[in-house]
N, C-alpha and C positions, 0 to 999 in steps of 0.2 A: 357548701357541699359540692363534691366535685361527680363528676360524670358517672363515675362508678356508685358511690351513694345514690345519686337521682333514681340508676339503671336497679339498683337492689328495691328500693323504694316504691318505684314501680311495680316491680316485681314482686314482692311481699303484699301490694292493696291485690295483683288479679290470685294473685293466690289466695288468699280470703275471699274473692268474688268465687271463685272456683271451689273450694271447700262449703259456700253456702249450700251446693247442691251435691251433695255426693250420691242423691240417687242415679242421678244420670252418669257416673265413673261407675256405678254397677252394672248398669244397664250397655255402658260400651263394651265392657267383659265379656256379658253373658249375651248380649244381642245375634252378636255373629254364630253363637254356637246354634243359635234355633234359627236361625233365617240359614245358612250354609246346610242344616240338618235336615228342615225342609225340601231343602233344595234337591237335595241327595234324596231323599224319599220320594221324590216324583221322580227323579232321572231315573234311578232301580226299579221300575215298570218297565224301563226301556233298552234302559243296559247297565252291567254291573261297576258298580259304583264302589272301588276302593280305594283305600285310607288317603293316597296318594291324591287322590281326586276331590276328597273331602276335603285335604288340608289346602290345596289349591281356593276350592271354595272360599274357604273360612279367612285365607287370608285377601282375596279379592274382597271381598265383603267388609271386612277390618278397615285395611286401605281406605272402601270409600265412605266407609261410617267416620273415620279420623278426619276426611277431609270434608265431609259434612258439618261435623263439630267443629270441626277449626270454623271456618264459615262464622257459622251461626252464633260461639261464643263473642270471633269478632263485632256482628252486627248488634249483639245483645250488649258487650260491653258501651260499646255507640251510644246505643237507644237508651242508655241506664246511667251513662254521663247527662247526655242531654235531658231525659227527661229530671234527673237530681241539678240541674240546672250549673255543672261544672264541665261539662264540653267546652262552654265559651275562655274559661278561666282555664280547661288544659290549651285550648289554641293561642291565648294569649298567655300564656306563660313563659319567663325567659326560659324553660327546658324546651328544647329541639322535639317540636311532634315526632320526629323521627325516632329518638332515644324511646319515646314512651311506645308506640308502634314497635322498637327489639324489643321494650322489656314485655309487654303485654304477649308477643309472639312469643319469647324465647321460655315463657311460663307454658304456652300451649303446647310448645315441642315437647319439652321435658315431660310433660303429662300425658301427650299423647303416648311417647316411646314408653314411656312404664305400663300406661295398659294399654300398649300392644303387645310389651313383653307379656304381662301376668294375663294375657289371656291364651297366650300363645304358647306359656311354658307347658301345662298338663297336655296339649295336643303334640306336641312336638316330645317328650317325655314316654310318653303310649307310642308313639309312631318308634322313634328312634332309638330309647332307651337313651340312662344318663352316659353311659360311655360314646354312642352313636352320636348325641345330639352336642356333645361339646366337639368333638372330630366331625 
């Protein structure tokens, strides 16, 4: 199998690890709109709080829930080789820790970008409309 197999291979077993849980792909959706909401509901005591400001919000918050989960799926995947007792056998494996580190990362990009997209579109849709927001 050549480097591209390995790298798809990879990438096919975290995509199954990541599909184990799809409450938490809910949960990075819908998270930001109630923490960003709240947010905005304590600022608007103080001063007014529009759309522009919310969507600022919403996507600070997005940013650093993605870079939380990246994190933590990293250290999860870790903990869940080693404790399944195949940690030892991906480090001594002739594939390059490196190759399996793109394919495990290049799974989390691609998941992160799609919900940031699909939580991002209905905010961005209401703000901009669909003419605005493609221009």
């Amino acid at each position: 199998m050549g480097k591209i197999g390995v790298l798809l291979a990879v990438m096919a077993n975290e995509l199954k690890i990541i599909s184990r849980e799809p409450g938490g792909l809910a949960l990075l959706v819908i998270l930001p709109y109630f923490i960003a909401g709240s947010m905005a509901f304590i600022a608007s005591f103080f001063v007014k709080v529009t759309s522009s400001v919310f969507i600022r919000q919403f996507i600070g918050f997005e940013v650093l829930m993605l870079s939380m989960i990246m994190v933590q799926t990293g250290s999860r995947f870790l903990w869940e080789e080693r404790r399944g007792g195949r940690l030892e056998f991906l480090l001594a494996s002739p594939t390059s820790m490196y190759l399996i580190l793109l394919g495990t990362s290049l799974v989390m990009i691609i998941v992160n970008i799609g919900a940031f997209t699909i939580a991002s579109l209905p905010l961005f849709y209401m703000e901009y409309g669909l003419i605005g927001a493609l221009g």
